[in-house]
N, C-alpha and C positions, 0 to 999 in steps of 0.2 A: 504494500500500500504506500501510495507515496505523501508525501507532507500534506499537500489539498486535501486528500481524501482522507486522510488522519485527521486536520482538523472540522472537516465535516463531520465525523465519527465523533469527537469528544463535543462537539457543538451540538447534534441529536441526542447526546446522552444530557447534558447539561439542560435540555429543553424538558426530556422525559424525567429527570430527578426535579426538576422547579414546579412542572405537571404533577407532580405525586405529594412533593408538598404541601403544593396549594390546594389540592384534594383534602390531604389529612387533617390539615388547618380550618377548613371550613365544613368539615363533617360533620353531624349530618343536615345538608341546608336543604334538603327535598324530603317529599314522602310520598309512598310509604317503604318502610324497610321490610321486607319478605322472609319470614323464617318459615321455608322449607319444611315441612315432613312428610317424609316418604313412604308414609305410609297411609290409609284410606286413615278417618275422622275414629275416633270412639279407643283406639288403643294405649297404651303409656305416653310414647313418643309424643303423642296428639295431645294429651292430657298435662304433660308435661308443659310443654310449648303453649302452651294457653295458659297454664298457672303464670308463667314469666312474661311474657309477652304485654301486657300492658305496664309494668312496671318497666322492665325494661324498656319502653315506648318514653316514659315519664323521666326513665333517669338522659335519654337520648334528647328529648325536647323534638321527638318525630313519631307517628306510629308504627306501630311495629305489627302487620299483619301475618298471622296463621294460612298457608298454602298447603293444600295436602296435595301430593303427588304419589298416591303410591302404585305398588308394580314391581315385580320381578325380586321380591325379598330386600327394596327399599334401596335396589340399584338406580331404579329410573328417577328419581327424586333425588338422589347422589349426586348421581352422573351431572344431571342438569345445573346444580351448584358448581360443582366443579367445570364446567364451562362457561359459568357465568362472569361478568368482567367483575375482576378486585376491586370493588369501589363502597364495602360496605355496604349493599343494599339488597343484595342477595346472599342469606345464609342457610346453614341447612342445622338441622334438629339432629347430630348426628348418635349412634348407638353403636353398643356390639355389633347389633344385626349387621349394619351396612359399613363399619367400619373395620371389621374383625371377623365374625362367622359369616359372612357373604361371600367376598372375597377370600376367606380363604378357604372354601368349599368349591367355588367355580374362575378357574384361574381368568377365565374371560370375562373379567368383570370390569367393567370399560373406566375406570379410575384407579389410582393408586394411594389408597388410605394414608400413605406414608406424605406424598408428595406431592399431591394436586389437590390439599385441605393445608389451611391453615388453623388448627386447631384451638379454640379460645380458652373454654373453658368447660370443665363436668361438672353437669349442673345437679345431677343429685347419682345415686348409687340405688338399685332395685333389686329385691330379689326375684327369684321364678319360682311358677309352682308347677306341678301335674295336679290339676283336678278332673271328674267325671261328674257326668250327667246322675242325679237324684238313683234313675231307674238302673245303673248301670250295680251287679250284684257284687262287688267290691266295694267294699268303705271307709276302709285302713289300708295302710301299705303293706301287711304280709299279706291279708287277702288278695289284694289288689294282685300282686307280684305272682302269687301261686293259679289264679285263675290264665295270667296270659302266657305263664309256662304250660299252663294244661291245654290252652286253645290256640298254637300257634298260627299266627296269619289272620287267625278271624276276627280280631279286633283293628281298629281305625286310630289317630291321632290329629286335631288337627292344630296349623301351626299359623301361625303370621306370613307364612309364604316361605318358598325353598332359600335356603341359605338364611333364613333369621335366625335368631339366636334360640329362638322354641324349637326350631328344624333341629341345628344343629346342637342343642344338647341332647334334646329327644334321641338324638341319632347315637349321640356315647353314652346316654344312660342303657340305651339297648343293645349295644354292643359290652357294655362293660357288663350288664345283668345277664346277656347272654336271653334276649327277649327278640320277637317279632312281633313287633304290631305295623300295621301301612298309614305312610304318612299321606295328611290331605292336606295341599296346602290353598290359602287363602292370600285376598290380597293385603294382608293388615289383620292385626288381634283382635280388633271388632268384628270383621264377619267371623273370623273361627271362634270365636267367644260366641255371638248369637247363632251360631249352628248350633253348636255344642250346648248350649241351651236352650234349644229347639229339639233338642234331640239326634239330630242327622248326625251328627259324631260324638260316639262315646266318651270322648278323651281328648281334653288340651293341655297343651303346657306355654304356659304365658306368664309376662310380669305380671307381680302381685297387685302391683296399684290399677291394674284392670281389671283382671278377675275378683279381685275383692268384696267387689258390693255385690257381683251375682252368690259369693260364698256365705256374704253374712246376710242376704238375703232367701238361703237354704237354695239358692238355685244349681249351685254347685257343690262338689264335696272335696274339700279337698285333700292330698294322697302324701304326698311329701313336696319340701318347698328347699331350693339352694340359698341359703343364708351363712352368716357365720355362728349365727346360734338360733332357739326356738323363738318364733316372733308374737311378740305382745301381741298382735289381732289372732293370734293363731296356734295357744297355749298347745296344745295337744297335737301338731301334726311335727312329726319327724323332721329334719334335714337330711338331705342325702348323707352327710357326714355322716350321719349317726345310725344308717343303713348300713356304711360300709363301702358307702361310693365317694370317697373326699374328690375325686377329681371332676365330678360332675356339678360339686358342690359350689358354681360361681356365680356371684350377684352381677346384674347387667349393669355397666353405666350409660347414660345420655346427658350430652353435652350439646355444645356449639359448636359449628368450624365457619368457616368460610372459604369461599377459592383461595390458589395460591398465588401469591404477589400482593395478595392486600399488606397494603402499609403498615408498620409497625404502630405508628402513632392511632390507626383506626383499629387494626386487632384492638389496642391497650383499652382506647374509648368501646368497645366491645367489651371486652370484660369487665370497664368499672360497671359498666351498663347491667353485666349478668347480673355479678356479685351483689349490687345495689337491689335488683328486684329479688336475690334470694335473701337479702337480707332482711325484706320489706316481712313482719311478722305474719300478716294474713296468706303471705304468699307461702314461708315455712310451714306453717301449718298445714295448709292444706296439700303440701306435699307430702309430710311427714305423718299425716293421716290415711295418706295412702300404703302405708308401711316402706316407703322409699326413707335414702337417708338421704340430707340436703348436703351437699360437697362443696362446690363453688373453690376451685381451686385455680394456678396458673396456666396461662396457655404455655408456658416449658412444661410443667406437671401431666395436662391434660395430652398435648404430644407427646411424652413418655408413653402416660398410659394404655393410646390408642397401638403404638409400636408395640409395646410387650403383648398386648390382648393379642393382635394380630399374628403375633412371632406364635407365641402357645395356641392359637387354635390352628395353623398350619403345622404344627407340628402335629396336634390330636389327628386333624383331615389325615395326616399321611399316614400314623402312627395306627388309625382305625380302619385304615381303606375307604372312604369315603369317598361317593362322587358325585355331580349336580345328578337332579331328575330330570 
């Protein structure tokens, strides 16, 4: 390259770093802001995203709208974040599912969890449960566990859709217990929750802050739950730990991210933003009523997190033989 074209080159770069400033400097001067979730209306994710989201709107001085996109195990509402420009005004609701058990059950998952997200912040910690339908003749986990070793295949499960994180533990609890049941997946925990409450599938495994009201409303029963210990809403049901399954035994988190390139000064104005509405009391609450925990930690913290989750469910995918449906 010669001298001209050198200084054209540090001249365009000089344009694009004064452009990015002047972006971060005036954030957020439009609305509305869009957080993503990629999955249909009624599930954690969706539940989640709406407890923060007007607070979050308040600590921004902009509105902050709810977009559900889901499809393909919370790929198609992903993917679309991640192609959207770095400007803070498209984020995404992100999860295990789509950032860790998706990806790394179907290599062709058109984003890179690692590198095409800028990760802000995990906005609370979930656990999961296996519950069943009322009329389903299991009601405890030995019953539970000794009926679908006697009836292999002829039982159902349904999940958030292939590659969620209900797919994919379902998938190690059944391989680790050495069980067959067929999975049905859904576009999102809300329809496999009103199936499954409907009756048309015997069997879900979902966060707890979804399935919860259909359990304390006896519409569900639930079997065992991945926590780190027994849960206040849920005195008497097992944890896999205490089954004998410690490696199935993991709480889901959901956080924020945004595309990659967004500015540091807007990540930061993004997480005061999170932090600020998790801190808002009405907003803990009614998270932590969900039996979720509230977290609100750093976007280095929450990018660790998302990398390790990721690293260990690629390992379980290889380690279980597991493939997309």
């Amino acid at each position: 390259m010669n001298r001209h074209g050198l200084q054209r080159l540090l001249l365009s770069v000089c344009v694009a770093l004064g452009a990015t400033a002047s972006l971060a400097q005036t954030y957020p001067s439009r609305q509305p802001i869009r957080l993503v979730v990629p999955f249909a209306p009624g599930g954690t994710t969706d539940l989640l995203a709406r407890a923060i989201a007007p607070k979050m709107g308040a600590a921004l001085g902009q509105t902050v709208v709810v977009d559900n996109k889901g499809g393909a195990g919370g790929a198609i509402g992903a993917t679309e974040v991640a192609r959207a420009a770095p400007d803070g005004y498209t984020l995404l609701m992100s999860s295990v599912s789509t950032m860790a058990a998706n990806p790394a059950l179907n290599p062709k998952t058109p984003y890179d969890p690692n590198t095409d997200f800028v990760h802000l912040s995990n906005v609370a910690a979930t656990p999961n449960v296996i519950a069943v339908h009322p009329s389903f003749p299991a009601k405890d986990y030995k019953a539970f566990v000794e009926l679908l070793r006697s009836q292999p295949g002829r039982h159902s499960y349904a999940s958030g859709g292939t590659g969620s994180v209900g797919h994919l533990l379902a998938e190690l609890y059944k391989s680790t217990a050495k069980l067959h049941v067929t999975h049905i997946p859904y576009r999102g925990s809300g329809p496999a929750l009103n199936d499954t409450i409907a009756g048309q599938v015997p069997i879900v495994i979902d966060n707890l802050p979804t399935a919860l009201p259909f359990i304390a409303d006896r519409r569900l029963v639930p079997i065992v739950v991945a926590a780190p210990g027994r849960l206040a809403q849920l005195p008497q049901v097992p944890t896999f730990a205490e089954v004998g399954l410690p490696a199935v035994n993991r709480m889901s988190f959901l956080g924020v991210s945004a595309p990659k390139g967004t500015p540091p000064d807007i990540a930061q104005k993004l997480n005061d933003a999170i932090r600020a509405a998790l801190a808002d009391p009405g907003v803990k609450e009614r998270i932590e009523a969900t039996g979720a925990i509230v977290v609100g930690n750093s976007a280095a913290q929450y990018q660790k997190q998302v990398a390790d989750e990721l690293d260990l469910y690629r390992r379980a995918v290889k380690e279980q033989g597991l493939k997309p449906e």
